[in-house]
BASEFI-142695 format. One record per residue: residue in three letters; x, z, y of N, C-alpha, C, O in turn. Coordinates in pm, whole numbers, padded with zeros to 5 digits, always signed. Layout:
BEGIN
ALAXZYXZYXZYXZY...
END
This chain:
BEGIN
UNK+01816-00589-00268+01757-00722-00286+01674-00729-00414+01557-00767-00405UNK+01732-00692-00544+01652-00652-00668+01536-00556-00667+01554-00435-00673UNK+01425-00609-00660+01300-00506-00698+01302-00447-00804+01378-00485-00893UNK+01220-00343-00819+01135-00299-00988+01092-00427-01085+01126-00446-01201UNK+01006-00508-01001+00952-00610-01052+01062-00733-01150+01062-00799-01254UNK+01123-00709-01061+01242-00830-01092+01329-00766-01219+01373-00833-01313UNK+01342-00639-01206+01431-00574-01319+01354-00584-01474+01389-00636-01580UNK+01237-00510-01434+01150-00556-01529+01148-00676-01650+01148-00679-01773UNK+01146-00806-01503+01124-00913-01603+01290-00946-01646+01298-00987-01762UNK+01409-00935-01580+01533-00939-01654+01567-00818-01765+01685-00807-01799UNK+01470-00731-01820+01507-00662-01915+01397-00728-02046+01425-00757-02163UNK+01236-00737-01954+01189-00817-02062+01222-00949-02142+01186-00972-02257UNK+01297-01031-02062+01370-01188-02090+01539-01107-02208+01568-01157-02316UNK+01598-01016-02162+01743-00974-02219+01617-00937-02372+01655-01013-02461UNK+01527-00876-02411+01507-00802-02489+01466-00923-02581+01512-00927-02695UNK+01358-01050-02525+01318-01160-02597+01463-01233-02657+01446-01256-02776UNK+01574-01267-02619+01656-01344-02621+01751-01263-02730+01839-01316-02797UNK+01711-01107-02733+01784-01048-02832+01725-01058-02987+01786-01063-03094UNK+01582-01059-02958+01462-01078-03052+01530-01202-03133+01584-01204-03244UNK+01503-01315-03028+01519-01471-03078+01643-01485-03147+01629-01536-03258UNK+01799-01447-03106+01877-01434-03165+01953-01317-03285+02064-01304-03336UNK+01847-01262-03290+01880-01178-03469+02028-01082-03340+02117-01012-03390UNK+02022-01097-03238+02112-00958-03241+02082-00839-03219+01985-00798-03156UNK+02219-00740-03307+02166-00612-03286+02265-00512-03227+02272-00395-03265UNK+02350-00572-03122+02425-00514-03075+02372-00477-02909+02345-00568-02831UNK+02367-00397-02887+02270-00307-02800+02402-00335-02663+02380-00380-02550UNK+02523-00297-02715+02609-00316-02590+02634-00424-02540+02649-00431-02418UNK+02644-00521-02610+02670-00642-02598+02543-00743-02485+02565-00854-02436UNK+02412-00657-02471+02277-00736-02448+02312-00651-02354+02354-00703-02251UNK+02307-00523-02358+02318-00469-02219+02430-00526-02112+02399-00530-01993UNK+02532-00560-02146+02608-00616-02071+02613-00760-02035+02690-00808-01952UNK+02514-00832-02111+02449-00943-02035+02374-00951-01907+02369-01019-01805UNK+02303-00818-01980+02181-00799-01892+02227-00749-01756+02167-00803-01664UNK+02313-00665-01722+02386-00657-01631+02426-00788-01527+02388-00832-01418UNK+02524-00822-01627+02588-00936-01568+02469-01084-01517+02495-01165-01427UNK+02361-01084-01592+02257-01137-01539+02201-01149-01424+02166-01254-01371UNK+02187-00983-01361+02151-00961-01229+02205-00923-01110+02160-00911-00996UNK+02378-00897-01195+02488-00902-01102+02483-01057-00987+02487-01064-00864UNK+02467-01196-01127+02509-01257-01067+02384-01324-00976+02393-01438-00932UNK+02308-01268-00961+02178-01311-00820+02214-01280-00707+02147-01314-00609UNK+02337-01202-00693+02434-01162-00586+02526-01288-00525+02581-01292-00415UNK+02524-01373-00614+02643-01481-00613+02509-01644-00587+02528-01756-00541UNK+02425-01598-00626+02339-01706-00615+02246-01708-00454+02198-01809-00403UNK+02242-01558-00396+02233-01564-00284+02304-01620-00180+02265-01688-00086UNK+02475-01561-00226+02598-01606-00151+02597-01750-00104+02620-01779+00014UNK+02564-01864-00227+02592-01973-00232+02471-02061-00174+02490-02182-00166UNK+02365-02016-00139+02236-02071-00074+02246-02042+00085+02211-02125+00169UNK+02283-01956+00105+02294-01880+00232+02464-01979+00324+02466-02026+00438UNK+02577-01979+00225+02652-02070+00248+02631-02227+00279+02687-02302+00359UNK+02521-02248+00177+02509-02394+00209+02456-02398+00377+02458-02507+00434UNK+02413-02290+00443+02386-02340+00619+02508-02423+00659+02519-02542+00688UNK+02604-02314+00650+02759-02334+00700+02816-02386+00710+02889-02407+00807UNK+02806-02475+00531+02884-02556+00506+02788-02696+00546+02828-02812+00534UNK+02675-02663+00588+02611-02810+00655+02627-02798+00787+02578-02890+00853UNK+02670-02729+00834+02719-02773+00990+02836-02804+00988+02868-02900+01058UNK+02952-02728+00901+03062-02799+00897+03060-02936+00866+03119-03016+00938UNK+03006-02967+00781+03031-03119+00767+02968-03227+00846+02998-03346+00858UNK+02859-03144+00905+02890-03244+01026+02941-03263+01150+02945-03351+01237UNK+02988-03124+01125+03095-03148+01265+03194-03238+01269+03207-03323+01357UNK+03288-03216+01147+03336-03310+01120+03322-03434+01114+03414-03507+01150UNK+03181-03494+01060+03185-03588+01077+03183-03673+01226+03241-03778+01255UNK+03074-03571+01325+03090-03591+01452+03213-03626+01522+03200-03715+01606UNK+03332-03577+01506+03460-03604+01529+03557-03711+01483+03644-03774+01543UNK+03506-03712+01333+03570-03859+01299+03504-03948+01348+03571-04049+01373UNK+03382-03956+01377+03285-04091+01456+03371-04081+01610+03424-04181+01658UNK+03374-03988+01656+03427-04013+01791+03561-04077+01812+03588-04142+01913UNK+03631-04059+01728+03785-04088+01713+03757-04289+01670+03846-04354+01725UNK+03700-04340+01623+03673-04471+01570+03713-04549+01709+03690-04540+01830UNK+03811-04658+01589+03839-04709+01733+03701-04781+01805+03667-04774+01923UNK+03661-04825+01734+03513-04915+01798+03374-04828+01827+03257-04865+01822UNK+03438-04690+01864+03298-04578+01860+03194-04653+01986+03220-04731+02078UNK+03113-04611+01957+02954-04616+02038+03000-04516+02132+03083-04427+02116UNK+02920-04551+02247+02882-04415+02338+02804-04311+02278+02786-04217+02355UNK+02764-04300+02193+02671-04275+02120+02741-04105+02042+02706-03988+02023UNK+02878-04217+02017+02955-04160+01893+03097-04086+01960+03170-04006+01902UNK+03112-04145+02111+03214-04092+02192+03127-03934+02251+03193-03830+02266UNK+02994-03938+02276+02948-03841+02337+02848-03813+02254+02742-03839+02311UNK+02823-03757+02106+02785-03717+02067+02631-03620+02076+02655-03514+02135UNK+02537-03626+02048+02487-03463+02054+02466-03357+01990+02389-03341+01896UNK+02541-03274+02045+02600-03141+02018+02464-03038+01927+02496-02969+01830UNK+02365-03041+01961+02271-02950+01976+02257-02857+01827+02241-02735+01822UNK+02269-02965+01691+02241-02933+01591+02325-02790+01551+02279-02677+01536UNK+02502-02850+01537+02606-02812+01547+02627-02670+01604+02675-02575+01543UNK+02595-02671+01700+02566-02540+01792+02467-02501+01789+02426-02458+01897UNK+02396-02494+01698+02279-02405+01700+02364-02246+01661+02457-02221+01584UNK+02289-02166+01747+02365-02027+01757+02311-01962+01618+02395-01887+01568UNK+02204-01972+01553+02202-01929+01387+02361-01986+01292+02441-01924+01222UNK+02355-02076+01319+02479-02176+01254+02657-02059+01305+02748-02038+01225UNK+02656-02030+01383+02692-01973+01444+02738-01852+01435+02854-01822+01407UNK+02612-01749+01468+02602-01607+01379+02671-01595+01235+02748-01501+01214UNK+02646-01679+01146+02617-01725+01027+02799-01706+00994+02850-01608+00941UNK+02870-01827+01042+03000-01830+01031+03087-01753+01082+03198-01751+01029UNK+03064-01671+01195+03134-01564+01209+03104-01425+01159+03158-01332+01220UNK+03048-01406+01086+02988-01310+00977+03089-01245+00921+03153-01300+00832UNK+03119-01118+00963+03176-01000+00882+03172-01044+00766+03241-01118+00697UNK+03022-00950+00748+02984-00894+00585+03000-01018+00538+03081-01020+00445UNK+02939-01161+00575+02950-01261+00504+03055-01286+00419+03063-01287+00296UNK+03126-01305+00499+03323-01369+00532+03324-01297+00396+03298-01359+00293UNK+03349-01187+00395+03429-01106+00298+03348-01079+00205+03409-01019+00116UNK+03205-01096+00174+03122-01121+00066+03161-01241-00028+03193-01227-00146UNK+03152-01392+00055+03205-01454-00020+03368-01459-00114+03387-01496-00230UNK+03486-01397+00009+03591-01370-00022+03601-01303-00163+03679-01325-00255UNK+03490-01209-00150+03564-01127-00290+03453-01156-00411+03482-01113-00523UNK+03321-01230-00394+03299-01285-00464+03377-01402-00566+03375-01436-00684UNK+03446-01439-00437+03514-01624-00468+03443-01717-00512+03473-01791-00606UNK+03295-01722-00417+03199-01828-00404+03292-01958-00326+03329-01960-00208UNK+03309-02039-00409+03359-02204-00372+03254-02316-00421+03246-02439-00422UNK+03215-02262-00441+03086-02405-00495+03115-02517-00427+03173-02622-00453UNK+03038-02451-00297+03058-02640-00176+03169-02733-00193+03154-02855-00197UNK+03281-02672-00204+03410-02680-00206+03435-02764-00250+03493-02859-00197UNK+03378-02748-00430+03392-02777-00555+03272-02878-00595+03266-02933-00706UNK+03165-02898-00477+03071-02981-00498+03024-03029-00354+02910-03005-00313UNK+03082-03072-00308+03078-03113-00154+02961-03229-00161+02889-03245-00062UNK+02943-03312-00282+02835-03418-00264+02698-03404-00256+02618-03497-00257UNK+02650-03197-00243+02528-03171-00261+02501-03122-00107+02385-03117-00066UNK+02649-03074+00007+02640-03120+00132+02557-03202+00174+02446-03177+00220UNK+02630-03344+00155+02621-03437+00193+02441-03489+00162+02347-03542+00221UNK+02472-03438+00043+02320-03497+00016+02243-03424+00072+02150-03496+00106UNK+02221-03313+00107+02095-03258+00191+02069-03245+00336+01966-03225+00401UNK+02258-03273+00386+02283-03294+00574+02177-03441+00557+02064-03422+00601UNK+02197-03549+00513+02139-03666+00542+02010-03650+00543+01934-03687+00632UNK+01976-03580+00421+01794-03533+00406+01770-03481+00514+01685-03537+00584UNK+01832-03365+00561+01832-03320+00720+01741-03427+00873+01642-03441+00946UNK+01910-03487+00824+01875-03579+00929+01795-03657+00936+01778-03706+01048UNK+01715-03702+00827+01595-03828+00847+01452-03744+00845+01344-03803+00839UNK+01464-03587+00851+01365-03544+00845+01329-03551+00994+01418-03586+01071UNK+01176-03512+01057+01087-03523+01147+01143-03418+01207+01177-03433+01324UNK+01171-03255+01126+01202-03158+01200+01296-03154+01274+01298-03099+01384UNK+01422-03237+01200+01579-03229+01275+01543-03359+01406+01630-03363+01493UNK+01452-03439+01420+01494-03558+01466+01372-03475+01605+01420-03496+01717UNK+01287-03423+01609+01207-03328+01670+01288-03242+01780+01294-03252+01903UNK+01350-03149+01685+01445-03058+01718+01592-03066+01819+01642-02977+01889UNK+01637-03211+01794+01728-03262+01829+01671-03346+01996+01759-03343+02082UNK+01550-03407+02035+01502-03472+02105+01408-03336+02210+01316-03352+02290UNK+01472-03221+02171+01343-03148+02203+01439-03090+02311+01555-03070+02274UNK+01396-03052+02475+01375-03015+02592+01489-02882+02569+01604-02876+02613UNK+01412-02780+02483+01409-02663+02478+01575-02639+02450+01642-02724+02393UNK+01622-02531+02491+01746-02445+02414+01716-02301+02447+01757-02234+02542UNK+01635-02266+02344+01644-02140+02313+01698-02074+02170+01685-02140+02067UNK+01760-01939+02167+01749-01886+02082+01635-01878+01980+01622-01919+01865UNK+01578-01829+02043+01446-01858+01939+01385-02008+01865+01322-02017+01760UNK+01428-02128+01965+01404-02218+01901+01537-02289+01793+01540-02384+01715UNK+01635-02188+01837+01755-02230+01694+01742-02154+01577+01800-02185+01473UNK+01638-02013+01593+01628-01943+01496+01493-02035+01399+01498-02067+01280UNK+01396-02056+01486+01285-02110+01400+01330-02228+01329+01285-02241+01215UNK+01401-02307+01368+01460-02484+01347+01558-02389+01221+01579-02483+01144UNK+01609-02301+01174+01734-02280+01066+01619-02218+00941+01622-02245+00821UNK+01532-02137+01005+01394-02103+00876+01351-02194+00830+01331-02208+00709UNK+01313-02322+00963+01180-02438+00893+01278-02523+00793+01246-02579+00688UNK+01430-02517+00868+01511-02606+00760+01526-02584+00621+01518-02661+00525UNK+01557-02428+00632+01546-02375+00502+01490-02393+00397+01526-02435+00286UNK+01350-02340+00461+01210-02360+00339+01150-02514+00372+01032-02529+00340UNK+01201-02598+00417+01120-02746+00417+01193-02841+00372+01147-02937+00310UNK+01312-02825+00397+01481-02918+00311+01543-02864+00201+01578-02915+00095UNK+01553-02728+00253+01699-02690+00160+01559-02641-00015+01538-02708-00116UNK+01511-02528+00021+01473-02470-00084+01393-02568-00135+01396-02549-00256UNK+01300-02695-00105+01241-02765-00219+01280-02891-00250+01197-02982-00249UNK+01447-02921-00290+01526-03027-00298+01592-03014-00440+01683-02946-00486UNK+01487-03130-00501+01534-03099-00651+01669-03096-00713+01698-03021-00806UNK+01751-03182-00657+01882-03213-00738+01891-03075-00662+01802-03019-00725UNK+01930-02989-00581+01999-02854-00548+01923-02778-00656+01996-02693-00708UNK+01838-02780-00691+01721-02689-00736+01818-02722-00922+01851-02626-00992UNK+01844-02863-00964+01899-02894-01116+02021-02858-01143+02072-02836-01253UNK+02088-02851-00980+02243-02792-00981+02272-02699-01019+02357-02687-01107UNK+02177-02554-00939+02138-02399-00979+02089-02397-01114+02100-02289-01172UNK+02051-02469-01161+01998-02440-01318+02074-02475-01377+02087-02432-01491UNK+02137-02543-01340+02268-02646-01471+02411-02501-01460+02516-02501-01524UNK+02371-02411-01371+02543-02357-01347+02495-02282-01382+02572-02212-01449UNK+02316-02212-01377+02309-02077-01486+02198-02067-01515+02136-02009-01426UNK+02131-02097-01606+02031-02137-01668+01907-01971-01592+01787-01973-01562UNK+02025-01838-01585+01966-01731-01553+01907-01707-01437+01831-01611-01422UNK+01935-01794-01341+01904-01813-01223+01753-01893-01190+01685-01886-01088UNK+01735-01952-01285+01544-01978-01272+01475-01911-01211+01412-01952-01114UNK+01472-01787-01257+01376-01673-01194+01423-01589-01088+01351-01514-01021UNK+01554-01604-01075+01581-01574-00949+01593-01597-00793+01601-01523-00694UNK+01589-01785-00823+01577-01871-00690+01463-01843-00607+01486-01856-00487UNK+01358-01812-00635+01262-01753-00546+01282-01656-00486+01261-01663-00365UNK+01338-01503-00552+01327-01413-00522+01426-01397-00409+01397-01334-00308UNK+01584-01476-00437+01657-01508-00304+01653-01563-00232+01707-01532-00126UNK+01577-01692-00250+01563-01801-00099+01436-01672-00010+01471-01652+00106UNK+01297-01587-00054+01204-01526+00003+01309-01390+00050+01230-01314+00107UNK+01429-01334+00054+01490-01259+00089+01585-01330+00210+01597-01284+00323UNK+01649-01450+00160+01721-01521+00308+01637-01561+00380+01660-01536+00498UNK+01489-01644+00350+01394-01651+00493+01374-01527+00548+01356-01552+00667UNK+01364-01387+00529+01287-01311+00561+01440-01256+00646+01439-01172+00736UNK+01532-01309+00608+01680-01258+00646+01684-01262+00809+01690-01184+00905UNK+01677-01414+00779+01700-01530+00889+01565-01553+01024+01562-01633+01118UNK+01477-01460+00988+01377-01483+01040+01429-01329+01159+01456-01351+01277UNK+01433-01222+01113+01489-01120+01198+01613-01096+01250+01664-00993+01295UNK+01663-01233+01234+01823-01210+01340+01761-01191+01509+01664-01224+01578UNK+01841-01145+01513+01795-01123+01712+01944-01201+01811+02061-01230+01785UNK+01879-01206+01897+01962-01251+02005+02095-01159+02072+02105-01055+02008UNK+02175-01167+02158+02268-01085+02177+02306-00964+02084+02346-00868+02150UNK+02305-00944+01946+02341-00855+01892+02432-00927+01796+02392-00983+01694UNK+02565-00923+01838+02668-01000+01762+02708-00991+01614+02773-01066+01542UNK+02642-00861+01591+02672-00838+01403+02548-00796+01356+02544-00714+01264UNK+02448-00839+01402+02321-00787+01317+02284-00849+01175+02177-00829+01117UNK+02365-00908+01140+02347-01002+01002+02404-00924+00884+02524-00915+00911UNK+02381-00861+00766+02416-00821+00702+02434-00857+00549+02318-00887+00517UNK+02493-00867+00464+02491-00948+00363+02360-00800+00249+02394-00681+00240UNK+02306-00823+00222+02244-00657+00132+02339-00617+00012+02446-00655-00035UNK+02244-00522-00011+02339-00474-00147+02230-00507-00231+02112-00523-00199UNK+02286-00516-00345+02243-00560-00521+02081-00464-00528+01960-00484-00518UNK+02165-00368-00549+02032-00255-00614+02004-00182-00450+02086-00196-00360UNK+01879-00105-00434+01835-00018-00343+01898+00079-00342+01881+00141-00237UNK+01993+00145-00438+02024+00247-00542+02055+00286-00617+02079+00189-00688UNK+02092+00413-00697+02216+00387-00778+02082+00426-00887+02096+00416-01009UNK+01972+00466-00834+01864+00496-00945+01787+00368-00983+01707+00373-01077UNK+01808+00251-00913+01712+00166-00944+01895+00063-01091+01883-00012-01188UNK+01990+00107-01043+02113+00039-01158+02076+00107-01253+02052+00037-01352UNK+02056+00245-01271+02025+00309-01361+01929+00310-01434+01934+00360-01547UNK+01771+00228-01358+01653+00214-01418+01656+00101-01508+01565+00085-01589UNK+01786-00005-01497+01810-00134-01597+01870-00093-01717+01846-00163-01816UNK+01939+00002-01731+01942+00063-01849+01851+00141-01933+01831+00146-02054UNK+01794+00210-01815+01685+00329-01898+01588+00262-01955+01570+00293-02073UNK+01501+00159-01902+01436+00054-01963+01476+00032-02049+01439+00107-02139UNK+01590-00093-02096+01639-00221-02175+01693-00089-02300+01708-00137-02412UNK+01720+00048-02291+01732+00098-02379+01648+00193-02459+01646+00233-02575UNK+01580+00213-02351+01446+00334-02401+01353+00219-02512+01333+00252-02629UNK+01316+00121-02473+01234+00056-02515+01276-00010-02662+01202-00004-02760UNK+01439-00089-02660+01456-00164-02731+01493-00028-02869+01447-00055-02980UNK+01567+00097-02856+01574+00183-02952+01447+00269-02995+01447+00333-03099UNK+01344+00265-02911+01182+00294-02978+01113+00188-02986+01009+00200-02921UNK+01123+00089-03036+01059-00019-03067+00929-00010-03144+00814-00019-03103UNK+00982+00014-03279+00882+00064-03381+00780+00167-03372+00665+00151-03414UNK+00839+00306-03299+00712+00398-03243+00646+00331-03111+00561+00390-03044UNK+00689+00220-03085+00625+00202-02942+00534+00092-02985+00431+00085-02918UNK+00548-00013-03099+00453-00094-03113+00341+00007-03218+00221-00021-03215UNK+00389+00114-03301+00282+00220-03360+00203+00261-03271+00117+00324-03332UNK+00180+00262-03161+00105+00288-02988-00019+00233-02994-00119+00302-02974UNK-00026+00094-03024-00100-00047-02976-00124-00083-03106-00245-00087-03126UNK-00065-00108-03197-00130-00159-03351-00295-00121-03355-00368-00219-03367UNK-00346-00019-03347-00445+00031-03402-00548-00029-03297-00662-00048-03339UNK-00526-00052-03200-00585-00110-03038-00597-00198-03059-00628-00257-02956UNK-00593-00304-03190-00614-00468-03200-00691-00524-03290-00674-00641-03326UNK-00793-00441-03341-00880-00463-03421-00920-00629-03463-00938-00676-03576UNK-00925-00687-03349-00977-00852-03407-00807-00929-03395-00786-01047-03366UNK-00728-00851-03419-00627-00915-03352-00509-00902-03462-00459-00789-03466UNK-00445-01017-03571-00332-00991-03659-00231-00966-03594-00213-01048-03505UNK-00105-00831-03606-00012-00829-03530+00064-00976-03485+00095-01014-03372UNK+00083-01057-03642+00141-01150-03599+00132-01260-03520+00233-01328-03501UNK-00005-01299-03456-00068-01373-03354-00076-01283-03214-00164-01287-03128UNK+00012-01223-03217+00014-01166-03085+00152-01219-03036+00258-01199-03096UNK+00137-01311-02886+00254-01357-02880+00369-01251-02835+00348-01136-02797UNK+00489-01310-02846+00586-01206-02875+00636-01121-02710+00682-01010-02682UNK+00605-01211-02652+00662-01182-02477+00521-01048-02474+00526-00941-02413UNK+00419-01095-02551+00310-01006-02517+00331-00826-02554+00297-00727-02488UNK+00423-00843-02728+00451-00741-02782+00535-00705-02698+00519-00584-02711UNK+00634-00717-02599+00759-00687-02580+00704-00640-02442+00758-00541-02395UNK+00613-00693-02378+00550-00600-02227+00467-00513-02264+00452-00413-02194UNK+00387-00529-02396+00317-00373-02418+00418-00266-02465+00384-00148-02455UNK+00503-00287-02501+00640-00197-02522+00692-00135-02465+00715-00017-02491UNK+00749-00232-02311+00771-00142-02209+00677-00101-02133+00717-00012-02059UNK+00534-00137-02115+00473-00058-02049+00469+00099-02082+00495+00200-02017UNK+00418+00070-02226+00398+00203-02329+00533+00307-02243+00525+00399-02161UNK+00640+00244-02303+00783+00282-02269+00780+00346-02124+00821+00462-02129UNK+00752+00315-02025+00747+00411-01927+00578+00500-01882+00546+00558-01779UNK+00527+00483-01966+00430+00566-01963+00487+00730-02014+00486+00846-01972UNK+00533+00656-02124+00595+00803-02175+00716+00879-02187+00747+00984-02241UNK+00793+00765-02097+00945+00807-02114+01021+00812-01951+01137+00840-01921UNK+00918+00777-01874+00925+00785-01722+00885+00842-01648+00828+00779-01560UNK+00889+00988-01634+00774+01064-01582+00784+01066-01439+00694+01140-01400UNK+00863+01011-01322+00858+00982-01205+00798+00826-01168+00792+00799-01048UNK+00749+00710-01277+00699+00573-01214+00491+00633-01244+00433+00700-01329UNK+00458+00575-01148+00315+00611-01152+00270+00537-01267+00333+00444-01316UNK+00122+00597-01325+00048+00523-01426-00010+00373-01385-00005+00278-01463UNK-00079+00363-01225-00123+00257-01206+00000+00165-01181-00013+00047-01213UNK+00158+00220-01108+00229+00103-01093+00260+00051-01185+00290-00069-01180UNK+00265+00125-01313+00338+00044-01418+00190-00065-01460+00211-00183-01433UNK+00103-00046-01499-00003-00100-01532+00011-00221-01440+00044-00331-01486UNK-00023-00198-01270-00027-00358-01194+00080-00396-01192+00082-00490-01112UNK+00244-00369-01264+00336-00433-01264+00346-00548-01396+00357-00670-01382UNK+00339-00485-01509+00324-00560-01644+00201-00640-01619+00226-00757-01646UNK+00099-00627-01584-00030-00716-01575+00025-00870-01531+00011-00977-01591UNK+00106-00832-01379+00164-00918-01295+00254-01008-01397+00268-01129-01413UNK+00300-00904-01452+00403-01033-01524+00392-01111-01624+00453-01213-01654UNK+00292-01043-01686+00182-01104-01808+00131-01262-01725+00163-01376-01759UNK+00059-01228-01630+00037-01348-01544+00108-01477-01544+00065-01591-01560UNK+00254-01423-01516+00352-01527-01456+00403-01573-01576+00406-01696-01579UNK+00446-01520-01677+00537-01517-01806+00453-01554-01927+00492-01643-02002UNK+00337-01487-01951+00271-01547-02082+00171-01612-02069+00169-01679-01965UNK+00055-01622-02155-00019-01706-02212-00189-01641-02080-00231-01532-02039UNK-00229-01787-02064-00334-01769-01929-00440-01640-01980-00497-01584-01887UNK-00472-01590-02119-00543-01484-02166-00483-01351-02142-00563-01264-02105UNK-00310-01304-02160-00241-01249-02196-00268-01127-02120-00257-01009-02151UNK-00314-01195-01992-00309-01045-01891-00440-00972-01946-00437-00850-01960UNK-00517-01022-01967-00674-00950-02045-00628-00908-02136-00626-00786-02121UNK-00577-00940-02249-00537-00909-02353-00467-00764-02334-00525-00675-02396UNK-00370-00729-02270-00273-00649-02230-00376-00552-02149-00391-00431-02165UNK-00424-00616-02081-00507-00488-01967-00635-00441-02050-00671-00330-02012UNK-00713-00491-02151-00739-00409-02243-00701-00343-02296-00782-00254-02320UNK-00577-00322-02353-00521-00244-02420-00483-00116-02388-00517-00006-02432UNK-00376-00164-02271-00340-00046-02212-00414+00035-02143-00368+00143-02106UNK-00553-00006-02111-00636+00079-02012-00656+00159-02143-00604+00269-02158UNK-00725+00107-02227-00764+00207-02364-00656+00332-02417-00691+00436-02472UNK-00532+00298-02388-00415+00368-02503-00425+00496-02334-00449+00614-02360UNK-00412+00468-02231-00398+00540-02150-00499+00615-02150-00457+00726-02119UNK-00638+00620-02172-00706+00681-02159-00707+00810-02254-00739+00928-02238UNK-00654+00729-02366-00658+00827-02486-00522+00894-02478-00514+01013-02509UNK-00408+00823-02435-00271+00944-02389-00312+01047-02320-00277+01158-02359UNK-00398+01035-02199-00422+01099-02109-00549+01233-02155-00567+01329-02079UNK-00627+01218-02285-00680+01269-02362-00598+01374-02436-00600+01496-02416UNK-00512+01291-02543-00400+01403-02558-00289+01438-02515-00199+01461-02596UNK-00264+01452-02351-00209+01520-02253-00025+01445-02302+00086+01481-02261UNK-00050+01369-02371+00101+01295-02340+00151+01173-02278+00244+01096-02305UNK+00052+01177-02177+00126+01133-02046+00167+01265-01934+00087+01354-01908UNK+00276+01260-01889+00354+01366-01831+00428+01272-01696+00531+01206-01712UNK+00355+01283-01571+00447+01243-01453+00478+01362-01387+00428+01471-01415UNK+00563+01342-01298+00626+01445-01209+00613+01419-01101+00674+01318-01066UNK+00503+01513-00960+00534+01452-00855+00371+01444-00871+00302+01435-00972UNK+00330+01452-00712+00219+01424-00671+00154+01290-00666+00182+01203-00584UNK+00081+01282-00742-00029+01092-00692+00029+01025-00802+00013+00904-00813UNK+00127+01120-00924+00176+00987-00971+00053+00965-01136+00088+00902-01236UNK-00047+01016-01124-00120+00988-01226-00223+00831-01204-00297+00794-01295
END
């Protein structure tokens, strides 16, 4: 589920936050930093749960309406359709799920049942559910499309859910995208008659990409000083100290796997830091940076200390 990209910017954010706070305990950041992107594992769990736990609750509620002594026909014969949608379905009888959450010990809903409630109702007054519900059709395919459109049209742009996730981990900002665009893309390739095709993923691709969060967050942060000696001389109109700091800290690691990575290519690392320059700093920053580094590379590559391994990776 964790990209390159994504590791990247959780080693560049662990390295700023070590900056900002005067620490210099290397184990201590690393094991944030860890535990940082451990827990996007747990933030998937609990987005992916909220389907579940919105059909449960209204099943339930469906049942206590029926039981009233003064129920409606309405409320005696219910319609079923939402409830039973076979995504909803898949979903709760889930292996990997089941026992993902189990040994996570994701209880959120549980423990906050009023953010249920608040988004089943949003549900329901939306066009899609009231569409969906009035609509002819029962297909699979139309319970799979109706659990995506819900997804990305209710669930993922609903602010109080959106203040909840930030209030329980401030670290999770930058990660809510990257998991809700992994559960649509989830939920979009379930298939029909295949009773366990749902799989919960794993964390890393690899035990080389767990390993690349260290080699980073440490290569970089213990050559600091030879790595900003790189780029100093590259800034002619430019006082070190007006260089913003997120800026120093991505020419660092770029530098940093230019020369200390000899299996990541020259151009990926280049359109990766550019990218994040983009998203993370200042609207100049990516120029700023992509001057630079095109220059320092040219001249590494001059005196033959850039070293990849592996075909195409120059």
């Amino acid at each position: 589920m964790v990209n390159r990209r994504h590791i990247r910017v959780k080693v560049m954010q662990s390295i700023y936050a070590m900056h900002q706070s005067g620490s210099d305990s290397l184990e201590k950041e690393e094991k944030f930093l860890y535990y940082s992107i451990d827990s996007i594992q747990d933030l998937y769990l609990i987005m992916l749960s909220s389907l579940i736990e919105i059909c449960k609750t209204e099943t339930v509620y469906l049942h206590k309406s029926s039981l009233k002594h003064l129920a409606t026909p309405e409320e005696r014969n219910p319609n079923e359709k939402f409830i039973k949608n076979k995504i909803f379905q898949i979903l709760s009888d889930n292996n990997s799920l089941s026992i993902a959450l189990e040994d996570r010990k994701i209880n959120n809903w549980s423990l906050n049942d009023d953010y249920i409630v608040l988004l089943l109702n949003e549900i329901k007054a939306s066009k899609l559910y009231l569409d969906y519900m009035q609509s002819g059709i029962n297909t699979f395919e139309e319970d799979r499309q109706f659990i995506v459109d819900l997804f990305m049209q209710v669930i993922v742009p609903n602010e109080k859910l959106y203040d909840y996730l930030e209030d329980d981990k401030l670290t999770w900002v930058d990660d809510i995208p990257l998991v809700n665009t992994h559960i649509i893309k989830q939920l979009k390739a379930i298939k029909a008659g295949e009773d366990d095709n749902f799989r919960v993923p794993k964390l890393y691709k690899d035990n080389e990409d767990r390993d690349y969060v260290k080699e980073l967050f440490r290569k970089t942060v213990l050559n600091e000083k030879d790595l900003a000696k790189e780029y100093l001389d590259k800034t002619p109109n430019w006082d070190s100290e007006r260089i913003a700091e997120i800026d120093t800290i991505i020419l660092k690691m770029a530098i940093c796997e230019f020369l200390k990575f000899p299996s990541i290519p020259v151009k990926v690392t280049l359109n990766e830091y550019l990218e994040i320059a983009k998203e993370y700093s200042t609207p100049k920053s990516s120029i700023f940076i992509n001057g630079i580094l095109d220059n320092l590379v040219k001249e590494l590559n001059t005196n033959n200390r850039i070293i990849k391994a592996g075909r195409g990776l120059m």
